[in-house]
C-alpha positions as CSV (number, residue, x, y, z in Angstrom):
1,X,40.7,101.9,72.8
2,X,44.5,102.4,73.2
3,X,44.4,104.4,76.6
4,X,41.7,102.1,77.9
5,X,44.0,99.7,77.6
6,X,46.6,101.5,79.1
7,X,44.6,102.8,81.9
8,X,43.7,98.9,82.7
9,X,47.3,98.0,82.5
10,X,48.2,100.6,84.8
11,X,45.6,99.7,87.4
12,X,46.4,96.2,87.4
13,X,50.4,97.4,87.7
14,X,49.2,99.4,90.8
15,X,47.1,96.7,92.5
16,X,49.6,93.8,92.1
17,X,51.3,93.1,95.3
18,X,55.0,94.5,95.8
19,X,57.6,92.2,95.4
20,X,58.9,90.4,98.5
21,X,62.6,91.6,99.1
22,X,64.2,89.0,101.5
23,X,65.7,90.1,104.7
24,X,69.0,89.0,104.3
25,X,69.3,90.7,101.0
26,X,67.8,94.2,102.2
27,X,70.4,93.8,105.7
28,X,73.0,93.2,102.8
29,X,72.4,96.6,101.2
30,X,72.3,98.2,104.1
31,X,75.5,96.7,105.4
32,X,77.4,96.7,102.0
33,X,75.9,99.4,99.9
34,X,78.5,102.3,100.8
35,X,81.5,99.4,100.3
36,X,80.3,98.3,96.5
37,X,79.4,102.1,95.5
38,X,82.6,103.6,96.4
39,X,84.2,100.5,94.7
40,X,82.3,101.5,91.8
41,X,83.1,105.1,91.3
42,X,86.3,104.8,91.9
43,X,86.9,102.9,89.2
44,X,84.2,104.2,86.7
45,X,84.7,107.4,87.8
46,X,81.4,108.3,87.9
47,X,78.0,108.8,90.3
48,X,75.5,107.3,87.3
49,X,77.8,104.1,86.7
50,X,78.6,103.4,90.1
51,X,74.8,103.7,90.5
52,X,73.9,101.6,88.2
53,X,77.1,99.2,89.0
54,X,75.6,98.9,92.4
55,X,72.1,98.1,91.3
56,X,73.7,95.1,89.1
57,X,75.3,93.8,92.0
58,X,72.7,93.6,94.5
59,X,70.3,91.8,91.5
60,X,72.9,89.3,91.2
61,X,73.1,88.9,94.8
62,X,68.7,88.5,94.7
63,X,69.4,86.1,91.6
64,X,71.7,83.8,93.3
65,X,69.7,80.4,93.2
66,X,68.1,79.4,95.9
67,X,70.4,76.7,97.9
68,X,73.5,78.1,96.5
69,X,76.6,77.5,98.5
70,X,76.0,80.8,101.6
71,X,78.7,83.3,101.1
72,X,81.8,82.9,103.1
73,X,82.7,86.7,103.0
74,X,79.6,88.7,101.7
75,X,81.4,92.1,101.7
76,X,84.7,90.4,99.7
77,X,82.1,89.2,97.5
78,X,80.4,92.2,97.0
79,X,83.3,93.9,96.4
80,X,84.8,91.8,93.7
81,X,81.4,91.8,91.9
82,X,81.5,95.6,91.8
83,X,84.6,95.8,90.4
84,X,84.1,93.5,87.7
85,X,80.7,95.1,87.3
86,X,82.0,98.0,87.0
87,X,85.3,96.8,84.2
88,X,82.2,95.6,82.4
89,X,80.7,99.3,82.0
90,X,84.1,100.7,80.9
91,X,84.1,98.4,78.2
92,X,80.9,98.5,77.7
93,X,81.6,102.5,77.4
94,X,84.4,102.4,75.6
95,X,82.4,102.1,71.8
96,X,82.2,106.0,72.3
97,X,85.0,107.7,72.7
98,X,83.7,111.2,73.0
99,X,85.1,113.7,75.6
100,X,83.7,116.2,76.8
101,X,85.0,119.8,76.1
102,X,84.9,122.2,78.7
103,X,83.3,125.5,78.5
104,X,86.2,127.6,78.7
105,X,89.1,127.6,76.3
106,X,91.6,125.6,78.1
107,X,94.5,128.1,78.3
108,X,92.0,130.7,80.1
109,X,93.2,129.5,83.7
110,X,96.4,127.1,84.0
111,X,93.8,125.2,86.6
112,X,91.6,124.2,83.5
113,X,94.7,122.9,81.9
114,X,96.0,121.1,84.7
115,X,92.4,119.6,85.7
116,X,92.4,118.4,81.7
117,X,95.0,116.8,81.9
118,X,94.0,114.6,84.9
119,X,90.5,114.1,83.3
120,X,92.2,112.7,80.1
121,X,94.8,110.8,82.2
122,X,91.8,109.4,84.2
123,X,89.7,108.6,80.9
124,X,93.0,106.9,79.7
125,X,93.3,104.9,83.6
126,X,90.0,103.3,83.2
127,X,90.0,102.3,79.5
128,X,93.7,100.6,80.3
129,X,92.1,99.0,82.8
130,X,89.5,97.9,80.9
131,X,92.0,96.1,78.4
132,X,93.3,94.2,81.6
133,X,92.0,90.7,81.7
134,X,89.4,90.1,84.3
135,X,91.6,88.6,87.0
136,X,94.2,91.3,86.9
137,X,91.9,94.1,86.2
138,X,90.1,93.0,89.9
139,X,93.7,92.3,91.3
140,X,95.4,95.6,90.5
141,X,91.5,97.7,91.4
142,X,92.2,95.5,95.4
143,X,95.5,96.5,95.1
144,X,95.9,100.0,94.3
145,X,91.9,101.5,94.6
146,X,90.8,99.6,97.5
147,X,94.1,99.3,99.4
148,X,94.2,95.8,100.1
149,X,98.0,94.4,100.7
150,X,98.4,91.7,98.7
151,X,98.6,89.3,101.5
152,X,94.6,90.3,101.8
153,X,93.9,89.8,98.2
154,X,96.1,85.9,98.4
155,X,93.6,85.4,101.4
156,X,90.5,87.2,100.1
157,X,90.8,85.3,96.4
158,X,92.0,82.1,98.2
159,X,95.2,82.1,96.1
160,X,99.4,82.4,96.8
161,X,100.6,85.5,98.0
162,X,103.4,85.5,95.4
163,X,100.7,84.7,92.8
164,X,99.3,88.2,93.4
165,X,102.6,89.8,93.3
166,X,103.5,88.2,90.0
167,X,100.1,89.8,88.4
168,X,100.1,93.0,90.5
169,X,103.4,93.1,88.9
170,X,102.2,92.4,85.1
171,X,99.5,94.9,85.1
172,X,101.3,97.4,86.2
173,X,103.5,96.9,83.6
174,X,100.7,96.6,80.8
175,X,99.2,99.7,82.8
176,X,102.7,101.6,82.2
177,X,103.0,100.5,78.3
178,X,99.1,101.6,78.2
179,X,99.8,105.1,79.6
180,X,103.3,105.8,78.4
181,X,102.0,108.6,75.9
182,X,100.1,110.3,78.5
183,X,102.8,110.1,81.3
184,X,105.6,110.8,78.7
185,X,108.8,108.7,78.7
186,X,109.1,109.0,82.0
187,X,110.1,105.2,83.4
């Protein structure tokens, strides 16, 4: 009885109509995919996370309620959600803190070494940032991943231009106390 249950399940799955994406949103992907998966990975650091980063964005972009406020700057938008999108699967990931060895013993090739020690400085990058609080985090990601000047940010986040200097400034120092065993004691 189980699989003819199954079977009718599945045939009623297959015959239901497909769900209606909206123009606007599917234009939206099109236009903006490229811009929120590159935000993604290069914070996350990684092809599956930026994936699924991207797929959470563009839900909550379907989700928005119907009459909301339209969006003044979709990209801006777009790329801000990512970026917190993507702080949220760092933390998320950061309950295992498993690395990954590689297959070589790492004083095989001084290349190994060297690409080690990038990978852990990475790995120690992204869970910093992840201990940044939200607004900084997405500051310092503008600032110093996506290249925005910080008059761009001011504009973008419709706040002072020495505002984002003052927490461009803090995180970077929280950033610096975060990494100081991985950079040395260098200043």
């Amino acid at each position: 009885m189980k699989a003819k249950h199954r079977r009718r399940t599945l045939l009623s799955v297959l015959e239901e109509p497909a769900i209606a994406i909206p123009d606007e949103l599917e234009r939206a992907f099109r236009d903006h995919y490229g811009v929120v998966f590159r935000t993604a990975f290069r914070i996350t650091g990684n092809a599956g996370d930026a994936e699924d980063v991207l797929q959470t964005v563009f839900l909550k972009l379907l989700r928005r309620r119907p009459g909301a406020d339209p969006l003044e700057n979709l990209e801006s938008y777009l790329r801000r959600a990512a970026i917190n999108a993507a702080l949220d699967v760092i933390r998320t990931r950061q309950a295992d803190q498993t690395v990954p060895l590689p297959d070589e013993p790492l004083g095989s090739f001084p290349t190994q070494r060297a690409q080690a020690d990038i990978s852990g400085l990475r790995q120690a990058l992204t869970n910093a940032l992840a201990q940044l609080k939200p607004r900084s985090a997405e500051i310092f990601s503008l600032r110093f991943l996506e290249g925005f000047t910080n008059r761009e940010i001011a504009k973008t986040l419709g706040i002072s231009q020495v505002l984002v200097a003052v927490i461009v400034h803090r995180a970077r120092q929280q950033l610096r106390k975060e990494l100081r065993p991985h950079l040395g004691d260098r200043p």
